[in-house]
N, C-alpha and C positions, 0 to 999 in steps of 0.2 A: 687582495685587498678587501673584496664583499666578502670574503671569509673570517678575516680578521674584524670587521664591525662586526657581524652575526653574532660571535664568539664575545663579543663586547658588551650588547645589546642583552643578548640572552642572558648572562652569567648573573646578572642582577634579579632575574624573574623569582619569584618567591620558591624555595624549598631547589634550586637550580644547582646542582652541583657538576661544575667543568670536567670533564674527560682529561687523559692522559692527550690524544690528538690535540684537545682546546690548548691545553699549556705548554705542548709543544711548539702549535702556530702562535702563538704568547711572545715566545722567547725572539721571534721574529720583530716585534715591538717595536715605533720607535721612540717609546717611552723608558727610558733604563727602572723606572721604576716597577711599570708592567713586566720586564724582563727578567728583575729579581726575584720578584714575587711568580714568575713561571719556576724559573730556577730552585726556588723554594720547595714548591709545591709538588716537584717530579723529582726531587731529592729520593723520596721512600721509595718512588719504582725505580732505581738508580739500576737495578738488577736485571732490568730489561734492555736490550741488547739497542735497543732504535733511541731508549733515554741514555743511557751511559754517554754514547754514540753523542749525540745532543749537546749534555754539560758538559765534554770534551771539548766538543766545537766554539760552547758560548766560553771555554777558558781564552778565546781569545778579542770575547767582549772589547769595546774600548773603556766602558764603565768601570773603577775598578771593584764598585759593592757586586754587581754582577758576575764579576769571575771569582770572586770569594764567594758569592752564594753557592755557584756552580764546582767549585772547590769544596764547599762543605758536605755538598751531596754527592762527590764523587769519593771520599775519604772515609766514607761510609763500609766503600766494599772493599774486601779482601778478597775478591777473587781474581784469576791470571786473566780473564778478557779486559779488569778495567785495566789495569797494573799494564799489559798489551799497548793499552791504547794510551795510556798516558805516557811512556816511554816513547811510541813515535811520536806523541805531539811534542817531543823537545828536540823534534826534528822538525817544526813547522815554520813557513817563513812566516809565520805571524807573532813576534816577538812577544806579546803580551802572554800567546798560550803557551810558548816555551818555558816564559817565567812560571806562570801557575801552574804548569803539569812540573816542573821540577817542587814548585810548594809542598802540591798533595803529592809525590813521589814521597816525600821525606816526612808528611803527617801516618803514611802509612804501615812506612819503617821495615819497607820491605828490603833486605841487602841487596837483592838482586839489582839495584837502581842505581848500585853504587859505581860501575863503572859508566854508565850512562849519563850518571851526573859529573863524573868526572872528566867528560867530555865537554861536556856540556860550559865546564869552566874556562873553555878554550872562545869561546862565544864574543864576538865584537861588539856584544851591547852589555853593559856594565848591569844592568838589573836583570839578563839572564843568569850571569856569572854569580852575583850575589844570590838570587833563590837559589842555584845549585849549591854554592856553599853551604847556606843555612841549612836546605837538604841534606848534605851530607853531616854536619851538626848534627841534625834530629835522629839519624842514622848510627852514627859513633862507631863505623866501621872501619879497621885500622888501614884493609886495604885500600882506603882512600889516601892515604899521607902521598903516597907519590904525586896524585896531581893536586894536591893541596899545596903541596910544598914549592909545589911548581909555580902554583899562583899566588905565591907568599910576598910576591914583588910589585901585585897588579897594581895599577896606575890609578885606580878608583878605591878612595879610604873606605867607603862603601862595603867594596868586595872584601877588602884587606881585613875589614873590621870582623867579616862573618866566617873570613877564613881562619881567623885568631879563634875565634870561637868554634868553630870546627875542631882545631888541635885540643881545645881545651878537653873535648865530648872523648876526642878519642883516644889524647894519651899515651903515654912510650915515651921512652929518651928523644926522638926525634922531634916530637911534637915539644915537649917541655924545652928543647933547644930552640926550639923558632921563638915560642913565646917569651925567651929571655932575649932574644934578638929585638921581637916585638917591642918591649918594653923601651927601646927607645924610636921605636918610630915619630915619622915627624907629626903623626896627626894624633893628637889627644884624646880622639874620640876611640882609635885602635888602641894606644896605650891602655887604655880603661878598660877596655875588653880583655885586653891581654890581662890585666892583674886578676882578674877574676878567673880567666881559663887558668891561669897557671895555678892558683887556690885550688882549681878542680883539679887539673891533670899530676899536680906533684903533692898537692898534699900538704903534710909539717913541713918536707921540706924546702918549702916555697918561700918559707918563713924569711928566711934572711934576704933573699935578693929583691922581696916586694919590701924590706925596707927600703929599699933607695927608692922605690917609687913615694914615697911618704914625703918627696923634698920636689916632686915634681912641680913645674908652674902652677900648670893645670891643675883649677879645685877639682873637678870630677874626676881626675885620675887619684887624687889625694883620696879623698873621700872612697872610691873605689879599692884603692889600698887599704885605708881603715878596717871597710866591710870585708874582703877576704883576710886581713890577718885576724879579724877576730873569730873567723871559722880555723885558720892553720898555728895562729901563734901560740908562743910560749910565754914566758915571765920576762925573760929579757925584749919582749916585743913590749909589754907593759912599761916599760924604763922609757922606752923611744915612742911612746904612744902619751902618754902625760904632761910633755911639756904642752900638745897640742890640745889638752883638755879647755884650756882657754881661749882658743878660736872660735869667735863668735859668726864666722863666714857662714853666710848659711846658700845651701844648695840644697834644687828636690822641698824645698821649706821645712827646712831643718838646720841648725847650725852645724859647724862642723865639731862642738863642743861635744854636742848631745852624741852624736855619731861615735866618737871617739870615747865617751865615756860608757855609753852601752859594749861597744868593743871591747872595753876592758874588763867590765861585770862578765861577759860572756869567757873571756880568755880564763880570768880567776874562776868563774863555774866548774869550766871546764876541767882545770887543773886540780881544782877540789875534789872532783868527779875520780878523776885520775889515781889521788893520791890513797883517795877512799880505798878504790879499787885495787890497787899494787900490796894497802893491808888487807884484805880480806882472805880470810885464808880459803 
């Protein structure tokens, strides 16, 4: 405690600049403000084996700007002691650091994390399971689909939602099979993810089955549909895309008018583009 005032006291004294020790005993804080701004600060020594060690530990912060500060300065390095130490902490019984060592596992994009997080989606608390999915998302590694698929039923829309978007990163028949399953899930906010993965993971030929999402309840999923067909459609999506040029619904603060009518400049660019190209000799 007389060390952490000293460290206090001092740091203010004119021309005073804190030690890597100072902002390590920082992070002890029980100010979460003082603790991010430690986190910050020993970010650049991340390479030293006692700080690595440190911003592993605060990923289990209960603040959550503090385990994202200590997140940001561990996602710095590429090398196997941090990459080490963050894979056991998704063995840690402190749920928070599980979450965040699976974040920065997947900001780092190392493959080797992929079955570790694919464990990791076996996990009884629903915001471990979600960071490993989005991990494995940022990853796009196909050897992931087995446990993805696995957790394609999880009970949390949450997970559901990150796992839809994991298929979308990595793609394959398998993957574009779950996302047309997706596509009627019961929670809107999965469907919506889903029309967009499947834009990514199929391509043109995504074209036709995210019409029927074009009739769904849900604006966001509508609206969602809109925006991938006007990356995957053709001319005939044009046809089915203009009755709704008049939908004055607005979502995100935009109508659904505007959304729809940019979709369709894009789709005829495109095809412009296209048609240019096919004559060119």
């Amino acid at each position: 405690m007389l060390s952490r005032i000293w460290i206090a006291l001092t740091s203010w004294l004119p021309g005073r600049r804190r030690n890597i020790e100072e902002w390590l005993a920082q992070l002890s804080s029980s100010q979460a403000r003082e603790r991010w701004e430690a986190a910050e600060a020993l970010a650049p020594y991340s390479s030293q084996a006692r700080v690595s060690e440190a911003l592993v530990d605060v990923l289990g912060d209960v603040h959550p700007f503090v385990r994202w500060q200590a997140g940001q300065g561990l996602a710095q390095r590429q090398d196997d002691r941090t990459f080490s130490l963050l894979e056991g902490a998704l063995a840690s019984k402190n749920l928070h650091r599980r979450s965040a060592a699976a974040d920065v596992l997947g900001k780092l994009g190392d493959k080797r994390a992929t079955a570790a997080l694919g464990k990791a989606l076996d996990s009884h608390n629903a915001e471990v399971r979600c960071s490993a999915a989005e991990a494995l998302a940022h990853l796009a590694d196909p050897a992931a689909l087995p446990a993805l698929l696995k957790s394609f039923d999880d009970g949390d829309e949450h997970v559901r939602r990150a796992v839809v978007s994991a298929f979308g990163a990595v793609g394959g028949p398998e993957a574009i099979g779950a996302l047309l399953k997706a596509l009627e899930d019961t929670s809107a906010p999965v469907r919506a993810s889903a029309v967009m993965a499947l834009a990514k993971a199929a391509g043109p030929a995504a074209a036709v089955p995210l019409q029927s999402a074009l009739s769904d309840p849900d604006t966001a999923v509508r609206w969602s549909a809109v925006r991938a067909l006007s990356a995957v459609g053709d001319e005939a999506t044009i046809a089915l895309l203009q009755p709704m040029s008049g939908d004055e619904t607005e979502i995100f603060g935009v109508s659904m008018a505007q959304v729809v009518q940019g979709a369709i400049q894009e789709i005829e660019t495109r095809q412009k583009k296209q048609a240019a190209a096919s004559h060119s000799p």
